[in-house]
PyMOL Python script that loads the backbone (N, CA, C, O; Angstrom):
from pymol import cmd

cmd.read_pdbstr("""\
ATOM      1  N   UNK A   1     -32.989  68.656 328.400  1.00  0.00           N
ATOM      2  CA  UNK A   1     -34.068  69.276 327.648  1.00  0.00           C
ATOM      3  C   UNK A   1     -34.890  68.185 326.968  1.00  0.00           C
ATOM      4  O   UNK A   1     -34.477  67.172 326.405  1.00  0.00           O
ATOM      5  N   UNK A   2     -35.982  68.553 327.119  1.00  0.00           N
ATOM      6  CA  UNK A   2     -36.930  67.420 326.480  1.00  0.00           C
ATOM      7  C   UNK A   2     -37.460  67.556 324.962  1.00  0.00           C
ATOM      8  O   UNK A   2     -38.340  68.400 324.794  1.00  0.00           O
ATOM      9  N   UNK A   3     -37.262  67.218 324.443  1.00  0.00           N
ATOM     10  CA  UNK A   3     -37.013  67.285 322.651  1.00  0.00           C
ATOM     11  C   UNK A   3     -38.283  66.532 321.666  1.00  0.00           C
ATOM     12  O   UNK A   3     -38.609  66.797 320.509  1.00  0.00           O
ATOM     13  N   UNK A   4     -38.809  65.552 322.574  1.00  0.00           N
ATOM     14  CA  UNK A   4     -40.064  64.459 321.876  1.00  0.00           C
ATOM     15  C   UNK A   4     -40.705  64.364 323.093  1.00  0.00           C
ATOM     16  O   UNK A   4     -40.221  63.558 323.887  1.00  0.00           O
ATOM     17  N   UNK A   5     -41.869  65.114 323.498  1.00  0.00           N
ATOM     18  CA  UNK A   5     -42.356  64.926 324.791  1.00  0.00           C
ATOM     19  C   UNK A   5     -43.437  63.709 324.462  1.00  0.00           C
ATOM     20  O   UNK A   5     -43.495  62.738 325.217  1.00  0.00           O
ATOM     21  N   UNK A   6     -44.351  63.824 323.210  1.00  0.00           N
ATOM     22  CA  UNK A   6     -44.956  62.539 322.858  1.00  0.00           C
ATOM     23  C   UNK A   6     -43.745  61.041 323.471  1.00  0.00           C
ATOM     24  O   UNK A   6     -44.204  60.130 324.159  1.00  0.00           O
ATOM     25  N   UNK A   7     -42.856  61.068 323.221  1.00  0.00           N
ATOM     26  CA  UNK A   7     -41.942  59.907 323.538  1.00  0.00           C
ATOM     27  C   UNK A   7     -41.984  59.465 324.752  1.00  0.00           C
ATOM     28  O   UNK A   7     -42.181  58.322 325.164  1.00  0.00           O
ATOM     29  N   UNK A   8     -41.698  60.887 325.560  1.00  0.00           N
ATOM     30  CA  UNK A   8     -41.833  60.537 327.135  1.00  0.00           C
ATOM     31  C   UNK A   8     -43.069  60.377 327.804  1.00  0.00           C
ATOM     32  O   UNK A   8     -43.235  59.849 328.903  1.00  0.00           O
ATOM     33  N   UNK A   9     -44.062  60.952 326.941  1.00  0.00           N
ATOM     34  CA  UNK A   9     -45.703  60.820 327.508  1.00  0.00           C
ATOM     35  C   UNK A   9     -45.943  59.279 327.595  1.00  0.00           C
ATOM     36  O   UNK A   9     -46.468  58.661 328.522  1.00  0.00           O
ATOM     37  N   UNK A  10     -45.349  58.713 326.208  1.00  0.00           N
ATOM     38  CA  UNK A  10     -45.621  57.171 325.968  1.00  0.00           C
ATOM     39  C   UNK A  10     -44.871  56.419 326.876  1.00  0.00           C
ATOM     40  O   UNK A  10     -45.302  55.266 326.846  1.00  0.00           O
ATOM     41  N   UNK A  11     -43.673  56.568 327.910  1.00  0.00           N
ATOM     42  CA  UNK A  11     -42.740  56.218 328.666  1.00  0.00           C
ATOM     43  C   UNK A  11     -43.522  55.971 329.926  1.00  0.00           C
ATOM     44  O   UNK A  11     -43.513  54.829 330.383  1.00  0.00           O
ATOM     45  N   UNK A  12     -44.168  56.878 330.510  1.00  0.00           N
ATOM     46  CA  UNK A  12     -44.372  57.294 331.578  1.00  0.00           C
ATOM     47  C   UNK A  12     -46.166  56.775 331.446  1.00  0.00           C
ATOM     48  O   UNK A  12     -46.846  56.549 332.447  1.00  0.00           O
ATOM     49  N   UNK A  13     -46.638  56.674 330.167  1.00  0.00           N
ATOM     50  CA  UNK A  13     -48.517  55.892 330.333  1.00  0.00           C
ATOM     51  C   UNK A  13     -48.151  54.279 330.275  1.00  0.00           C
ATOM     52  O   UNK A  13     -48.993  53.497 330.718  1.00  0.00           O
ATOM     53  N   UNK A  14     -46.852  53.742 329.711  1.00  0.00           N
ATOM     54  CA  UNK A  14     -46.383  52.015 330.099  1.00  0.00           C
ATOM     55  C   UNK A  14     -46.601  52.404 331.449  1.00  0.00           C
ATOM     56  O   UNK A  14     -47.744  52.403 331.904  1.00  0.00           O
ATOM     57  N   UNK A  15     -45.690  52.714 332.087  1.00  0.00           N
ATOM     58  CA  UNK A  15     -45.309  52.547 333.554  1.00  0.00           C
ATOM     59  C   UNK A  15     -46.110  52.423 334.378  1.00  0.00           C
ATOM     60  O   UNK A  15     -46.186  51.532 335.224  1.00  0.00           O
ATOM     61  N   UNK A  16     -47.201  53.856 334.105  1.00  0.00           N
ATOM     62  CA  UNK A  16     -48.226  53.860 334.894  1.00  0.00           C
ATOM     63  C   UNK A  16     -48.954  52.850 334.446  1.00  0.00           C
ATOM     64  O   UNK A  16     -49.686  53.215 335.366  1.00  0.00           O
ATOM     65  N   UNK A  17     -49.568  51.822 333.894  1.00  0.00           N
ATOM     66  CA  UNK A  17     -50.039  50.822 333.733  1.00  0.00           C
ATOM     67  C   UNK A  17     -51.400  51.203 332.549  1.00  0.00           C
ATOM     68  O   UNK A  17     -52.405  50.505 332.419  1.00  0.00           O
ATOM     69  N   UNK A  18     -51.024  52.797 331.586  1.00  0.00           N
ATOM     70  CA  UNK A  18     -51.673  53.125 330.363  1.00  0.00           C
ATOM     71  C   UNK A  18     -53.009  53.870 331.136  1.00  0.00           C
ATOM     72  O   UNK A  18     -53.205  53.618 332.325  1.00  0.00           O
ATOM     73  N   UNK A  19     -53.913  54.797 330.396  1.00  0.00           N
ATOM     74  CA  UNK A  19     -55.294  55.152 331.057  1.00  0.00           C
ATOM     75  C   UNK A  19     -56.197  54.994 330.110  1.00  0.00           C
ATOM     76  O   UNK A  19     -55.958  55.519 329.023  1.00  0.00           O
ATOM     77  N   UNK A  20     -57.469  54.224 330.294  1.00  0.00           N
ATOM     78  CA  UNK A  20     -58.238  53.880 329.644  1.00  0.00           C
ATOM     79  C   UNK A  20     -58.645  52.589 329.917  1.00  0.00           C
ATOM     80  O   UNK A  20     -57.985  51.867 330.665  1.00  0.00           O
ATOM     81  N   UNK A  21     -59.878  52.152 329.274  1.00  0.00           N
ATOM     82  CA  UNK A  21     -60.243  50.735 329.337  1.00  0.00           C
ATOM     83  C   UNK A  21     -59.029  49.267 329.285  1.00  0.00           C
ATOM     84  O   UNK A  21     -57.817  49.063 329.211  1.00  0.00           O
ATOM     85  N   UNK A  22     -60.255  48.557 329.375  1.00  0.00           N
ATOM     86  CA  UNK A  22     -59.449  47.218 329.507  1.00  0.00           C
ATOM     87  C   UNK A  22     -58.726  46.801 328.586  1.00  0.00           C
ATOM     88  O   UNK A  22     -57.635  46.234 328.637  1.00  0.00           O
ATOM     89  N   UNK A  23     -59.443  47.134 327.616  1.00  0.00           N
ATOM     90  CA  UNK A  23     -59.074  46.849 326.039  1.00  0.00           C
ATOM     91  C   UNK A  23     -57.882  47.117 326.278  1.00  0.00           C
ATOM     92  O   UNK A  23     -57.161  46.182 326.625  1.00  0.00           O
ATOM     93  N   UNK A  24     -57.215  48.702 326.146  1.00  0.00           N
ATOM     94  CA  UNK A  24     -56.465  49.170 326.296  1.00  0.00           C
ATOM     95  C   UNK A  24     -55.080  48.696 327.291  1.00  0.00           C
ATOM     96  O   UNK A  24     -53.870  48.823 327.108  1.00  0.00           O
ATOM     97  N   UNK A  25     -55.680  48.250 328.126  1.00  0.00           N
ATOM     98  CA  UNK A  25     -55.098  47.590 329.795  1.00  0.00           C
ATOM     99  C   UNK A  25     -54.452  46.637 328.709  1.00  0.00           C
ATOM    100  O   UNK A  25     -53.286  46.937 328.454  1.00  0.00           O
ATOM    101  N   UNK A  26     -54.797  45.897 328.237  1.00  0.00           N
ATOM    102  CA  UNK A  26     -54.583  44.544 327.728  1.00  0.00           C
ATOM    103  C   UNK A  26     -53.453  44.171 326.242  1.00  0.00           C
ATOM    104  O   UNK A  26     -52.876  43.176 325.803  1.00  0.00           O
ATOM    105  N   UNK A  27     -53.602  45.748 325.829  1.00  0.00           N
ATOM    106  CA  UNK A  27     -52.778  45.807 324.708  1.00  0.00           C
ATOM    107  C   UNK A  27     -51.514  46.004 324.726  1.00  0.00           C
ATOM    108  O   UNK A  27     -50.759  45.606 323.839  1.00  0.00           O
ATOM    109  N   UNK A  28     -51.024  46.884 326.131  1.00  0.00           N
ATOM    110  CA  UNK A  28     -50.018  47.205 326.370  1.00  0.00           C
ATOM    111  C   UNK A  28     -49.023  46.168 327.318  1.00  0.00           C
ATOM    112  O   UNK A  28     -49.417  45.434 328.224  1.00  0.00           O
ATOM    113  N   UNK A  29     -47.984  46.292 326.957  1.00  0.00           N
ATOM    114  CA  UNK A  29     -46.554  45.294 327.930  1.00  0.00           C
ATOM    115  C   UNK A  29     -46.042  46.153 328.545  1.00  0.00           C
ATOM    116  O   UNK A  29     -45.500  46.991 327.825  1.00  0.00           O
ATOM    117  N   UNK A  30     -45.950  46.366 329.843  1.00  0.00           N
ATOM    118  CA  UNK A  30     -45.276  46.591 330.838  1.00  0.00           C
ATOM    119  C   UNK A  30     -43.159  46.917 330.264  1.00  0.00           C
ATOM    120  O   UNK A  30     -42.246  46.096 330.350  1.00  0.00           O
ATOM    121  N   UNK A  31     -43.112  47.946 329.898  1.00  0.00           N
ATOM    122  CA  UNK A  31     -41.355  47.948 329.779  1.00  0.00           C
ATOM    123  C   UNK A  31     -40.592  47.402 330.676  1.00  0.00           C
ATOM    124  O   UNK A  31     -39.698  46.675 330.243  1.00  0.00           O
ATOM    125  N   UNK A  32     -40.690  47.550 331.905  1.00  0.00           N
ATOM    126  CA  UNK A  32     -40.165  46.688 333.029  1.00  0.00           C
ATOM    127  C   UNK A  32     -40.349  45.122 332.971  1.00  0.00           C
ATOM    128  O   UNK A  32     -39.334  44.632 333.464  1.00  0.00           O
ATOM    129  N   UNK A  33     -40.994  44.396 332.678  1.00  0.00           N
ATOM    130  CA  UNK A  33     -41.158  42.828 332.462  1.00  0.00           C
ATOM    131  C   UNK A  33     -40.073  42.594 331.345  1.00  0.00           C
ATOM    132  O   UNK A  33     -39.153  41.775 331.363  1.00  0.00           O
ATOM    133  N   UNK A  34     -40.419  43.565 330.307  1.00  0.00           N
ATOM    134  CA  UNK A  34     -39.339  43.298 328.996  1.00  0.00           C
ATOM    135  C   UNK A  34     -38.013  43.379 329.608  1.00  0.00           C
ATOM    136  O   UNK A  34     -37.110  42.552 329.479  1.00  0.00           O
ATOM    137  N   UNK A  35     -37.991  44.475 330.297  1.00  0.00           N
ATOM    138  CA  UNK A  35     -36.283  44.404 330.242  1.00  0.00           C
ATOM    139  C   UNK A  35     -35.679  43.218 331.171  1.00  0.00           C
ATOM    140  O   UNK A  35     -34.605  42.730 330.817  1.00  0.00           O
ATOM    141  N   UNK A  36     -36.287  42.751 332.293  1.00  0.00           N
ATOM    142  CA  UNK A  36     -36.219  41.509 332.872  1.00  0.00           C
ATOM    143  C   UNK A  36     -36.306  40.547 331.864  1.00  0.00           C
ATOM    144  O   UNK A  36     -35.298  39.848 331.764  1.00  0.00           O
ATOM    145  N   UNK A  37     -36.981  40.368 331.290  1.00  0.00           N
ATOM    146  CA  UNK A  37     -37.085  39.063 330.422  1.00  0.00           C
ATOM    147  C   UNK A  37     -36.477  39.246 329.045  1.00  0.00           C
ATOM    148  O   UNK A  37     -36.235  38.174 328.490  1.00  0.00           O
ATOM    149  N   UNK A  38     -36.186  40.279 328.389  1.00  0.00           N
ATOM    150  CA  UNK A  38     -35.516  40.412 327.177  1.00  0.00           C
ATOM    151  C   UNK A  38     -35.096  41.619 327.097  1.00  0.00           C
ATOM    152  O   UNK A  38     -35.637  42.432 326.348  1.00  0.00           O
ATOM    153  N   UNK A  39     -34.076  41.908 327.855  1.00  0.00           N
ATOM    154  CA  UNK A  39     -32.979  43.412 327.726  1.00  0.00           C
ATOM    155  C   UNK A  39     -32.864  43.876 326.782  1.00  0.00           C
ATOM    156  O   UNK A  39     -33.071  45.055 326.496  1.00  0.00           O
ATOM    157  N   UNK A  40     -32.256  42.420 325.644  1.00  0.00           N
ATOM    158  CA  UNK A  40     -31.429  43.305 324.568  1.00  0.00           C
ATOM    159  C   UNK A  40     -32.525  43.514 323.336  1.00  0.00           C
ATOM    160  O   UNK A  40     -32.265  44.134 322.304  1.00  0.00           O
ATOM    161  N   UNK A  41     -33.630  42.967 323.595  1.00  0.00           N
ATOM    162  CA  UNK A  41     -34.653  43.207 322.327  1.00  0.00           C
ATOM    163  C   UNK A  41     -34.953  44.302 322.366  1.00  0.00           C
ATOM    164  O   UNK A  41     -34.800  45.053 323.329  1.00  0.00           O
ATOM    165  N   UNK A  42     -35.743  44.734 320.636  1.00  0.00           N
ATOM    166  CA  UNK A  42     -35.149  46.356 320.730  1.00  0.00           C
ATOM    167  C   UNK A  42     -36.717  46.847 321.114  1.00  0.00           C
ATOM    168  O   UNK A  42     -37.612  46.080 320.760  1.00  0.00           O
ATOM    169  N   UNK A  43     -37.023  47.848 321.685  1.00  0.00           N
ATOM    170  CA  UNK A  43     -38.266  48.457 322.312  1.00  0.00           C
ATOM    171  C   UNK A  43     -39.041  49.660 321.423  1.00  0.00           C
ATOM    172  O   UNK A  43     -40.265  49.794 321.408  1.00  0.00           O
ATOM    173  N   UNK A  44     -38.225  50.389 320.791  1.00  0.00           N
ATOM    174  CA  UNK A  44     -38.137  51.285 320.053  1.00  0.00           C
ATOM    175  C   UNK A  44     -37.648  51.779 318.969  1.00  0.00           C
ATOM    176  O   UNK A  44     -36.438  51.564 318.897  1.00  0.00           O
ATOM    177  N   UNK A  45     -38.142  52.447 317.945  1.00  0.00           N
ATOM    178  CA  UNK A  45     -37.343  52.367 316.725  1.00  0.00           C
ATOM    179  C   UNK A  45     -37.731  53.693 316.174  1.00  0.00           C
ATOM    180  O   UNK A  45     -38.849  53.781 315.665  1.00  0.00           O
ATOM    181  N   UNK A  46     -37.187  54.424 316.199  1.00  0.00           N
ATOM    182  CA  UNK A  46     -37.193  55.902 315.636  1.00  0.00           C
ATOM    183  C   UNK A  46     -37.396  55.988 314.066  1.00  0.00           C
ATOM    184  O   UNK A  46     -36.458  55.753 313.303  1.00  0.00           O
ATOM    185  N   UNK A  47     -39.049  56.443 313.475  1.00  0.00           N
ATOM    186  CA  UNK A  47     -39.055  56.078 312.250  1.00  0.00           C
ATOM    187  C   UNK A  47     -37.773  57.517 311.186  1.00  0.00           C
ATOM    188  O   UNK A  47     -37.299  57.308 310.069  1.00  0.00           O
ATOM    189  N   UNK A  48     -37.602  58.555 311.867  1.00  0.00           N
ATOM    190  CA  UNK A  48     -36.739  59.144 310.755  1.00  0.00           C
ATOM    191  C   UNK A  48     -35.536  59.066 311.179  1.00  0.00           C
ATOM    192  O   UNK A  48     -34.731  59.306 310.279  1.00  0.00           O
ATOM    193  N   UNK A  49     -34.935  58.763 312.462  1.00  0.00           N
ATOM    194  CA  UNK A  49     -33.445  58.583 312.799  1.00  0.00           C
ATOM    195  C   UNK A  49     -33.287  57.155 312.591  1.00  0.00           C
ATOM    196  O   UNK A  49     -32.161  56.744 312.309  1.00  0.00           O
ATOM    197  N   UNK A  50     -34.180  56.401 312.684  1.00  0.00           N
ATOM    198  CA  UNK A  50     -33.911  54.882 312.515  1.00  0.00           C
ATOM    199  C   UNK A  50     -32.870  54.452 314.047  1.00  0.00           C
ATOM    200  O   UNK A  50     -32.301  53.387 314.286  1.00  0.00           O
ATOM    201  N   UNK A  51     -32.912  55.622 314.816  1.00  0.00           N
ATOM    202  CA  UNK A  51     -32.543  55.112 316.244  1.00  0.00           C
ATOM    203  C   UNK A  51     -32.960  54.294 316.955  1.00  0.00           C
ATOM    204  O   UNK A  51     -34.184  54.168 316.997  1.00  0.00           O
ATOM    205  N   UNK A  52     -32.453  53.773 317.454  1.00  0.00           N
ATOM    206  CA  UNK A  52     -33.263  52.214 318.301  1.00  0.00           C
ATOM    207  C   UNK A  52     -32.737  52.546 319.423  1.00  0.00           C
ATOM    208  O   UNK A  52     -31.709  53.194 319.624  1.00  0.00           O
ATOM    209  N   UNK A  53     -33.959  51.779 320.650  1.00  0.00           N
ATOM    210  CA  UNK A  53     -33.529  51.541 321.610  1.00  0.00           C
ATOM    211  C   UNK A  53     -33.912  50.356 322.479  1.00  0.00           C
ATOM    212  O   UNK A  53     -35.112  50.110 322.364  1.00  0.00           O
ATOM    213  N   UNK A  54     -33.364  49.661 323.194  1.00  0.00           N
ATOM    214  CA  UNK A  54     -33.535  48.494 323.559  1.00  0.00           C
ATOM    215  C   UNK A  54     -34.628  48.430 325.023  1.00  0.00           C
ATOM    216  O   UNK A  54     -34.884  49.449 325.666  1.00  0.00           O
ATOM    217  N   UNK A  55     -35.151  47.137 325.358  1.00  0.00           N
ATOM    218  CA  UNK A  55     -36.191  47.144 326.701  1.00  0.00           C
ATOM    219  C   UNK A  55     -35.076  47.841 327.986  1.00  0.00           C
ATOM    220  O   UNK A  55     -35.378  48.823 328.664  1.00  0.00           O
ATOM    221  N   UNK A  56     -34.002  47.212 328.083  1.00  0.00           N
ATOM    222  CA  UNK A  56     -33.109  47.971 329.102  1.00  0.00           C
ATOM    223  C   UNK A  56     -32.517  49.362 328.951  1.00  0.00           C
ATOM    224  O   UNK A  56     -31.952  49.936 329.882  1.00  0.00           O
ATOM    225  N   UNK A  57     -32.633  49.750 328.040  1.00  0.00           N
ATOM    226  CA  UNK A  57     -32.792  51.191 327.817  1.00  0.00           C
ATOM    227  C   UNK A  57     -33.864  52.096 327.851  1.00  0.00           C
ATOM    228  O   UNK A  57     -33.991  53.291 328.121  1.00  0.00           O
ATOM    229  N   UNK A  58     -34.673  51.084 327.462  1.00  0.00           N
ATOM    230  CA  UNK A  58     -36.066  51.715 327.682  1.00  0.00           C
ATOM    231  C   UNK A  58     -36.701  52.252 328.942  1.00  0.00           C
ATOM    232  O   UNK A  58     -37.314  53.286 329.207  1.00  0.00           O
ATOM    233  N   UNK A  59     -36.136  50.590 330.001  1.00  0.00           N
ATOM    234  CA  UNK A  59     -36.397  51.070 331.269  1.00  0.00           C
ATOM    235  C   UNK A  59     -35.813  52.400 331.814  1.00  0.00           C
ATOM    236  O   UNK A  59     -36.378  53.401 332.254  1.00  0.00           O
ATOM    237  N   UNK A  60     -34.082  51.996 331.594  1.00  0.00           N
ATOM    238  CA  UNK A  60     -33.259  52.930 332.307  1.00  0.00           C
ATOM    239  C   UNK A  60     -33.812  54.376 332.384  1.00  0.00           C
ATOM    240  O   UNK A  60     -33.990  55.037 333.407  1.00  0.00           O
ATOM    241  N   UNK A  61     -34.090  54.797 330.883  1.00  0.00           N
ATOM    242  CA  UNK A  61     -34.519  56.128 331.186  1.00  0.00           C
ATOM    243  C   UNK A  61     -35.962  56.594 331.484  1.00  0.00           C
ATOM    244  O   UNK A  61     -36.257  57.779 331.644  1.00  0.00           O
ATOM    245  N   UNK A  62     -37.014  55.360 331.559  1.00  0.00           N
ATOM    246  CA  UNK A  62     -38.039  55.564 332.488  1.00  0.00           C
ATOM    247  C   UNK A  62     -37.347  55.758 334.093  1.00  0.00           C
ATOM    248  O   UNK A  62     -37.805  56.599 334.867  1.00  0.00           O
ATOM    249  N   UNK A  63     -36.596  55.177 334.331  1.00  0.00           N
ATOM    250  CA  UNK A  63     -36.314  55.234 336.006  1.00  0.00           C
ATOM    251  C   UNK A  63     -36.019  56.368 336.447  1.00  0.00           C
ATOM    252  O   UNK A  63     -36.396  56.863 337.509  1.00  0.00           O
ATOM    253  N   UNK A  64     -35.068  57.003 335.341  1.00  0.00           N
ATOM    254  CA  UNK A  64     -34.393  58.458 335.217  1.00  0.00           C
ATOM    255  C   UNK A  64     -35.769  59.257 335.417  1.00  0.00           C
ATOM    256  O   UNK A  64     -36.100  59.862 336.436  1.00  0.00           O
ATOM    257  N   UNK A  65     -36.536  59.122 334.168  1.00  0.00           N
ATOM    258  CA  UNK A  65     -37.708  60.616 333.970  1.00  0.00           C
ATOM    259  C   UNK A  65     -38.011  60.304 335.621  1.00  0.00           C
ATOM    260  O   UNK A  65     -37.664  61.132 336.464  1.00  0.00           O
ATOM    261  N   UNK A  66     -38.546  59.305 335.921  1.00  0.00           N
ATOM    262  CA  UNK A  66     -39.795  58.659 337.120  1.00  0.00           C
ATOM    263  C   UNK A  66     -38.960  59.893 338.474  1.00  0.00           C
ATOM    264  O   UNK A  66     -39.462  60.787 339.156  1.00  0.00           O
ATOM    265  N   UNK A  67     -37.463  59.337 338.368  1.00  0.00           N
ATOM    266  CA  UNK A  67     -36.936  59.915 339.820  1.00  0.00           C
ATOM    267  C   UNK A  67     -36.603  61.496 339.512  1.00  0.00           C
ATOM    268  O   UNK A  67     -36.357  62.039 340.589  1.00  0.00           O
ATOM    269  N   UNK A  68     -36.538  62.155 338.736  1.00  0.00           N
ATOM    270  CA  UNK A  68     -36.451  63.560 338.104  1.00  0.00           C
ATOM    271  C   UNK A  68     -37.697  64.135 338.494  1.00  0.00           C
ATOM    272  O   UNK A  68     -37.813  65.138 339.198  1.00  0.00           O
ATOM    273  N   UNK A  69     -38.861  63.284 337.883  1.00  0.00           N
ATOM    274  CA  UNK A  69     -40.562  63.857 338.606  1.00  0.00           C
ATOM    275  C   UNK A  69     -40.934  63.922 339.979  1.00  0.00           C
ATOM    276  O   UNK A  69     -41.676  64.760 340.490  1.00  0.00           O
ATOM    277  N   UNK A  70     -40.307  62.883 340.582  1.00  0.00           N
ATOM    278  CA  UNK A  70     -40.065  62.829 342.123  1.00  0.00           C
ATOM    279  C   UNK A  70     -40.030  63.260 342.876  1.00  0.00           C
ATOM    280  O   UNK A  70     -40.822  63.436 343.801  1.00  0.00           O
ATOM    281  N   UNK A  71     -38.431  63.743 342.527  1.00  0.00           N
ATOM    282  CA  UNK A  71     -37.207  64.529 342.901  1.00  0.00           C
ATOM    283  C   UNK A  71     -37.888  66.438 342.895  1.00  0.00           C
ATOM    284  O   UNK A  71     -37.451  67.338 343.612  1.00  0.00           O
ATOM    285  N   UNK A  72     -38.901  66.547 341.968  1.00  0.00           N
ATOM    286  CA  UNK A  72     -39.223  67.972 341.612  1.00  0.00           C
ATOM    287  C   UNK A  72     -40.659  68.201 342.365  1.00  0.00           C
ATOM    288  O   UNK A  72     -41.418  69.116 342.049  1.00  0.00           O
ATOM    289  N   UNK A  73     -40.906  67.350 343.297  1.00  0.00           N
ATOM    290  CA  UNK A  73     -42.132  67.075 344.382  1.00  0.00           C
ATOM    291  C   UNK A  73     -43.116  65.872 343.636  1.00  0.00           C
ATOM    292  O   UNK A  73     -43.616  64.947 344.276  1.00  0.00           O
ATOM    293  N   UNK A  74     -43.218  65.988 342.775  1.00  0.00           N
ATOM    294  CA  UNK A  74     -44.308  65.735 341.770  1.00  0.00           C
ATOM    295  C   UNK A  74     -44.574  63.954 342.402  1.00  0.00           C
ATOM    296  O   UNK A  74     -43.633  63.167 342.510  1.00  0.00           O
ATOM    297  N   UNK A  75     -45.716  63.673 342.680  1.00  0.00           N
ATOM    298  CA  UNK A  75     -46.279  62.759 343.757  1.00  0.00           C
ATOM    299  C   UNK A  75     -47.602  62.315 342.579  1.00  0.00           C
ATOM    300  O   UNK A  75     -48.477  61.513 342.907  1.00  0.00           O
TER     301      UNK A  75
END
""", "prot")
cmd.dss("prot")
cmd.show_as("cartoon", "prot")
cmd.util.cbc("prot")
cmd.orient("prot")
């Protein structure tokens, strides 16, 4: 069940490489480079749970949503 869809919207506009201008293009880091180059740094930080989550976590469950959307036709 999806609980913070803002969260996953923001998951899934990294990946896709963000929509909007250059500006925009330019502001954002790729989650996938991070977790290659710095796994354990943290990616995320939940301002009222104070939950964190790291670039390799970050990815992991982009890979998850990505093959779930897939998996449900979604092209």
């Amino acid at each position: 069940m999806l609980k913070n869809f803002d969260f996953i919207h923001q998951i899934i506009f990294y990946y896709l490489g963000g929509m909007g201008n250059n500006d925009d293009q330019q502001q954002l880091e790729f989650p996938g480079t991070w977790a290659i180059n710095e796994p354990d740094r943290i990616a995320v930080c939940m301002t009222g749970s104070g939950e964190k989550m790291t670039y390799s976590e970050l990815d992991e469950k982009a890979k998850r949503i990505s093959n779930l959307f897939v998996g449900s036709g979604l092209r």
